[in-house]
N, C-alpha and C positions, 0 to 999 in steps of 0.2 A: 630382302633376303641377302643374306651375305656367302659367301663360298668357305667352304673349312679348305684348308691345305691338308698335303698327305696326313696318310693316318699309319705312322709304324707300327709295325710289329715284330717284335724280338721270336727268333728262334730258338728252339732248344742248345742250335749250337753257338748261339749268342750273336747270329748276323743277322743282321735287320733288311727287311726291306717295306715297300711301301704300299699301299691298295690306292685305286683311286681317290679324286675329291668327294666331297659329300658337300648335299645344302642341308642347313639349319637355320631356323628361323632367326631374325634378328634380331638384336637384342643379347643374343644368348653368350656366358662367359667364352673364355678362351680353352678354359678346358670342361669339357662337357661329362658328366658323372655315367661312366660305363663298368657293366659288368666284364668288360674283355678288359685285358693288359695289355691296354695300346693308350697313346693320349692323341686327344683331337687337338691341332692346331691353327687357329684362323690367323691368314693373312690379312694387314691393315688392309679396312677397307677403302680407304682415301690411295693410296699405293698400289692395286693391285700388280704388279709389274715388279713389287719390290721382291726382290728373294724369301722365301719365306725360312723362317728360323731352325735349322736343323735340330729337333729334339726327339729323341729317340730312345726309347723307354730300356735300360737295363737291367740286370738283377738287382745294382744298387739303387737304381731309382723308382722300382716297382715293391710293391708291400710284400712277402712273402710270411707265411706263419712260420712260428720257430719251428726249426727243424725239417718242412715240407720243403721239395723240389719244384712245388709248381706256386705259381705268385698268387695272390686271392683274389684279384678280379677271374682268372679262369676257373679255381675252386666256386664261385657264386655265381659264374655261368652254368658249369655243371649240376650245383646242387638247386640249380631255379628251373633247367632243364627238367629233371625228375620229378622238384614239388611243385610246379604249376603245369608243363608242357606233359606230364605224365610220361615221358622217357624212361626205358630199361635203364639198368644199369649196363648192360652191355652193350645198348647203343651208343653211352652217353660219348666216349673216344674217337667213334666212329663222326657224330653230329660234329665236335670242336674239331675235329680235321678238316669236313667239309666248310666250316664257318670258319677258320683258321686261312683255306686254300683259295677260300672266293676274295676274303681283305687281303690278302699278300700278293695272290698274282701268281703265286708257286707252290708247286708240289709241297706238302708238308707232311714230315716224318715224324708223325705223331708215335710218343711209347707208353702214354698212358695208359692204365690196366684198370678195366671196367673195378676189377677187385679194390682197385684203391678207391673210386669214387664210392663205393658197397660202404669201405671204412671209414670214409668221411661223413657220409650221412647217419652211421653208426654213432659215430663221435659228438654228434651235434646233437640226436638222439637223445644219448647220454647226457651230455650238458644241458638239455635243458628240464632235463628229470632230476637232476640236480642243482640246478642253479637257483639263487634266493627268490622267492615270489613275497611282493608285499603282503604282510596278513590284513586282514579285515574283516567286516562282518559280514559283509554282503557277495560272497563267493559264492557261486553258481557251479555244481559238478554236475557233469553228465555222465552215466556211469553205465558199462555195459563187459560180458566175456568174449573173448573173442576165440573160438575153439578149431580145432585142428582136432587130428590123428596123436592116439596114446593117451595118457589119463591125466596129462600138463594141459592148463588152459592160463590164458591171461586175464587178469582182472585189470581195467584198463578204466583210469578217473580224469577227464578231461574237463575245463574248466574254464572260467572267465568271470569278471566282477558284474554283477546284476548295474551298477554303476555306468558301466564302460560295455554296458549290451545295446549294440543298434537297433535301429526298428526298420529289421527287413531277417529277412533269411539269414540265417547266421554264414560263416564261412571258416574254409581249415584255419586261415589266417588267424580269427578274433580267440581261437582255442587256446589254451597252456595247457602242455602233458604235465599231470600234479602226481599223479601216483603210476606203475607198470608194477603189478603183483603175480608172478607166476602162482600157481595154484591147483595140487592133485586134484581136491574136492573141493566142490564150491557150496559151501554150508551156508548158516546166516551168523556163525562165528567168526567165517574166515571172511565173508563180506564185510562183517564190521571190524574188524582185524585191515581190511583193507582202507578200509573209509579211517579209518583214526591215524593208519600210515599216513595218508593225503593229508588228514587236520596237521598233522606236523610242521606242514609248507606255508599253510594259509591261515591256519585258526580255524576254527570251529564255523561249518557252511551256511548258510542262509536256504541254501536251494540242494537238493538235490533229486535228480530229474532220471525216470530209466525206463525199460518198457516193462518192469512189475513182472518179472519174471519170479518164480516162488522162492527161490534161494533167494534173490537179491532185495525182491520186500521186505523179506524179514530180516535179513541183515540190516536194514535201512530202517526198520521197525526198532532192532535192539540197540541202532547207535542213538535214533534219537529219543531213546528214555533218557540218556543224559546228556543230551544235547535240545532240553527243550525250545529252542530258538530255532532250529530246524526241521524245514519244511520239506514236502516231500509230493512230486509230481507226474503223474504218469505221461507216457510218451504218445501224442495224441494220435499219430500214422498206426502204432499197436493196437490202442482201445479200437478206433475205428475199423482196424482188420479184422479183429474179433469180434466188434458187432455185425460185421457185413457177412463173415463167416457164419455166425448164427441164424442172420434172416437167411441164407444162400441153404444152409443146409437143411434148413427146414421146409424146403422146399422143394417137392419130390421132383419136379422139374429141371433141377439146378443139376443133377446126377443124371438123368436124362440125357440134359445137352451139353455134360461133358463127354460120356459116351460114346454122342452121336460125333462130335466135333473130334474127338480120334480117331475113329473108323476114317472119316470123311478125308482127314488130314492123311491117311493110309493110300487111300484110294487115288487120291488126286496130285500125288510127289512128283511124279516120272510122267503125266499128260498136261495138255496144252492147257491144262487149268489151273498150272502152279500157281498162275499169277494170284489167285483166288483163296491159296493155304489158307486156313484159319491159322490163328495164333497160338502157341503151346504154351498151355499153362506148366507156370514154373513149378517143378516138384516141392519147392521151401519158402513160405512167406506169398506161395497164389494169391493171397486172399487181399494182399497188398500191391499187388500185380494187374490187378483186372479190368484196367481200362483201354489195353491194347486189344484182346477180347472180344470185348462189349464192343469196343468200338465197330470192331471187324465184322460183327454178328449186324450191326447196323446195314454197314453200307454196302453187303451181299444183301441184306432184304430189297435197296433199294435198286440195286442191282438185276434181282429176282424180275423186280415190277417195273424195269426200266423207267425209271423217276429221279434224274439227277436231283441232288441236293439243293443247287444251285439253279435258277431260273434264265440263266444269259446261254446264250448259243454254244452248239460243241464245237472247239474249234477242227481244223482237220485232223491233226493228230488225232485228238481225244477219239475221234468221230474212230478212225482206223482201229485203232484198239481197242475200241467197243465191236467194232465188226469180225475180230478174230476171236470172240467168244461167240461158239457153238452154243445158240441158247435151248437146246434140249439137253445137252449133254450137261447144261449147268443146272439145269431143273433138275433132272436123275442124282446129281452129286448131293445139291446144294438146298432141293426143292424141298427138305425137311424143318429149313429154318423157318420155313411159313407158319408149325405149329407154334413156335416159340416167339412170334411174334412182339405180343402182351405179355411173354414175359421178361422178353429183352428190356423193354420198355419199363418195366418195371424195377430190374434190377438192375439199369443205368441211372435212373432217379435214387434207388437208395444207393448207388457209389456216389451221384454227386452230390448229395445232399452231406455225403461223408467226409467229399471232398473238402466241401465248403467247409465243414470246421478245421479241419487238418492244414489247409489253405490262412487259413484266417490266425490257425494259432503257428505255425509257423514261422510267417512273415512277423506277426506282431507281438505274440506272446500271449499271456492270459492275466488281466487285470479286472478289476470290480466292474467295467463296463463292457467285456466283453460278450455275457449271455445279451445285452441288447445290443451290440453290434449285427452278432449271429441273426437273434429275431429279426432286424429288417432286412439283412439279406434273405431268409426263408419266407418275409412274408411278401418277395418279391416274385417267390415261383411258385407256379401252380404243380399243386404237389398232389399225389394219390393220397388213398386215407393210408393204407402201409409205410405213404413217406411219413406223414405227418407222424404217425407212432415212434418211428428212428429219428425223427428230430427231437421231439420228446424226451428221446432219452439221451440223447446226444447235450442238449441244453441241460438236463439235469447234472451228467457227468461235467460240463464245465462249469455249471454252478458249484459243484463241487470241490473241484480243482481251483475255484477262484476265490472262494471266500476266508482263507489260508492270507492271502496278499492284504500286506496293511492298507491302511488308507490311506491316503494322501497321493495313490498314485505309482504307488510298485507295481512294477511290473514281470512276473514270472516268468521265466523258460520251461514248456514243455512240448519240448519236441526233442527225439535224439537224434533225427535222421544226420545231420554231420555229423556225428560220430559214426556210422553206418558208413558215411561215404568215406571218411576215413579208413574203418577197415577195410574199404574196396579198392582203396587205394595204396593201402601195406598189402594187400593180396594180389594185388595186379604184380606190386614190385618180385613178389616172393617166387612166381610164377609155378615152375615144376616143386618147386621146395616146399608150396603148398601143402605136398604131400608125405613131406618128413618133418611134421609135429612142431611145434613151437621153436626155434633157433633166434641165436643173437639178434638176428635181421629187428625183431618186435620193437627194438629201440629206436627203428626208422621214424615209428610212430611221432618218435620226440620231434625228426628234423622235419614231417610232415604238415607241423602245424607253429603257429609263430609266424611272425612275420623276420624273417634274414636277411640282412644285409651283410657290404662285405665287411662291414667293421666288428659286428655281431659274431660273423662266422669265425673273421680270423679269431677274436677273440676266444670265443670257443673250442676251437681247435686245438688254441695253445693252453686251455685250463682242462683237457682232455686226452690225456696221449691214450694212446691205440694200446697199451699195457692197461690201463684203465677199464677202457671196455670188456677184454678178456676176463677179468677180474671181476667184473660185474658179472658177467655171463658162468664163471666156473662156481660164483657165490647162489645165483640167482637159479641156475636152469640146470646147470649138471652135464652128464651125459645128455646127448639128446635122443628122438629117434632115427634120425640118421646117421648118427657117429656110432650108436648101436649097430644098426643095421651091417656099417663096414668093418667094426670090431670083427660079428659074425663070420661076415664073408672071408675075411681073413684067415679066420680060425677052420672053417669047415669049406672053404673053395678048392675045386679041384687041382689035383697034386700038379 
């Protein structure tokens, strides 16, 4: 190991001082590749004794973008804070003060304005909705709306080369934002209106992958009449909701013990048996939801019948907190799940059996060998005859989705859940703003995906000014419903 020497850090009012030493493995250059604007400098190691080099980073020696006040290693700690660490924009000033105060040793007068880092990821956003995408033939879109409040929605086309797709789980990283389409109504004119915008970046797609919503089918239906090279694939976590949604509701039981399981969740908030809540099913996409559930429905049965899962001894804790369950009082609450026994049991085999394709295409994708992938995993579990039917039709649905894939070994995308975690991730950012309708923010989308460095950002930055964005925003969205809203209040608020 070798010892690094101080690590300066410049102040806004240009005085430096110093954080402690630091180790780093051996071997390692002299200046080590960081997001902060500070440089590491290691002391010979045959000398230790000897003074070490006073180098101490200043405006002129630090990269800055044109025009910005702050250097780019702090702008690419920020904007990696928000796209990986999932940080507010309002925290972000608050965190580089505290990580500013622990390397320096002193108070630090940060003036940073959450507003500007909001601008920067705006900016990057934008550039990279703009910036040149190699064409090709083998472009993979995944295509989905992303809706709010008012009659504005975003048509939003993310994308990555079938070429350069890994075989595992996709991630925000491997994405390119290709298209951001504001949109009153979303027809199957304006979907293909939107898809021919995105061919503009890339060429004409290879893939495109969505969860076959009825507006967007058929737009994807009318682009590829002239586009017969394009293929087209449903999102397997949808099919799959909608078939479990069908076996669930056809099953007079299923309504039952949702019923029973909110009464019950009523009854048992505010007594000693919270620990016990059932799980609430989410009002939107349940059907996608229902393993937290099932599960819960499980291990209260086994609870009921005092039957650990598990065959090795309670330890003492365990043992105490089994002893502060009133086991009458959880029969009366809870003693209903016993009808539904067979049919828990039932409708945890047909989610997993659901899971397993969703799991499989996911991770790997859908190629000509994937219906006997599937088959030996299902001929691995002992299944009901109602599971066997849902595999059935589950193997037929990817026989279907697979025999589109050339031969020799293509391999398709169908799944859009990252894009989903995407928009969970521009909604986290947006937070109360959620609720005033579609605003500039949407271009965050851009800086949310990509992989960013600080040579990329700066770059970016500087082919981006903050007039740019506006201009995009007054072209693209207009008034919003918020800047409505304060129009209003202006006009009709009390004298």
């Amino acid at each position: 190991m070798v010892i690094c020497g101080d690590l300066a850090v410049t102040s806004q009012d240009g005085s430096s001082c110093h954080a402690p030493s630091v180790v780093v493995p051996s071997g390692s250059t002299g200046v080590a590749p960081s997001l902060l604007p500070v440089e590491w400098v290691v002391a010979p190691s045959s000398t230790p004794s000897d003074p070490l080099p006073d180098l101490r980073p200043t405006r002129s020696t630090m990269a800055y973008p044109v025009g910005s006040h702050w250097p780019t290693g702090l702008i690419a700690l920020a904007v990696h804070l928000v796209t990986t660490a999932k940080l507010t924009f309002r925290s972000i000033p608050r965190v580089l003060a505290a990580v500013l105060d622990s390397l320096s040793g002193r108070r630090w007068d940060f003036r940073l304005s959450w507003t500007t880092v909001r601008s920067w990821l705006m900016r990057l956003g934008l550039s990279a909705l703009l910036r040149p995408l190699p064409r090709a033939d083998d472009w993979a879109y995944l295509v989905d709306h992303t809706i709010q409040i008012g009659t504005l929605k975003c048509f939003a086309v993310v994308g990555l080369r079938l070429s350069e797709c890994p075989d595992r789980c996709l991630r925000l990283g491997d994405l390119n934002l290709i298209a951001l389409v504001p949109m009153e109504r979303s027809t199957a004119v304006t979907v293909e209106q939107a898809l021919g915008q995105a061919e503009r970046r890339t060429g004409p797609p290879r893939l495109i992958v969505s969860d076959q919503g009825r507006d967007v089918r058929a737009g994807i239906e009318r682009y590829r009449q002239g586009h017969p090279q394009t293929v087209a694939t449903c999102d397997a976590a949808h099919h799959g909701a909608n078939c479990l949604q069908r076996l669930l509701e056809g099953d007079p039981r299923w309504s039952a013990f949702v019923g029973q399981l909110g009464q019950a969740r009523g009854r048992m908030r505010q007594t000693s048996l919270a620990c016990c809540l059932g799980q609430q099913l989410r009002p939107k996409a349940r059907f996608m939801n229902l393993a937290a559930p099932l599960r819960w429905a499980r291990w209260c049965l086994r609870l009921l019948d005092r039957t650990p899962s598990k065959a090795r001894p309670l330890t003492a804790r365990q043992q105490a907190v089994l002893e502060r369950i009133d086991a009458e009082r959880l029969e009366a609450e809870l003693g209903w799940l016993r009808g539904y026994r067979r049919a828990v049991e039932q409708w945890s085999q047909w989610h997993e059996v659901i899971q397993v394709m969703v799991r499989q295409v996911r991770r790997h994708g859908i190629d000509r060998d994937t219906v006997a992938d599937l088959s030996r995993q299902y001929d691995a579990m002992e299944l009901m005859p109602s599971s066997r039917d849902t595999v059935a039709a589950l193997l037929e649905f990817i026989a279907e989705q697979a025999w589109v894939a050339r031969l020799g070994g293509e391999r398709l995308i169908a799944s859009t859940e990252v894009l989903e975690s995407l928009f969970g991730a521009y909604k986290g950012l947006q937070g109360q703003q959620s609720e005033s309708g579609p605003t500039g923010l949407m271009l965050v989308l851009g800086a949310l995906v990509s992989h960013w460095t600080p040579e990329t950002i700066q770059e970016a930055l500087e082919a981006t000014p903050e007039k740019t964005v506006q201009a995009w925003i007054t072209k693209h969205l207009g008034p919003t419903v918020q800047a409505q809203r304060r129009t209003l209040q202006t006009i009709f608020s009390d004298p």
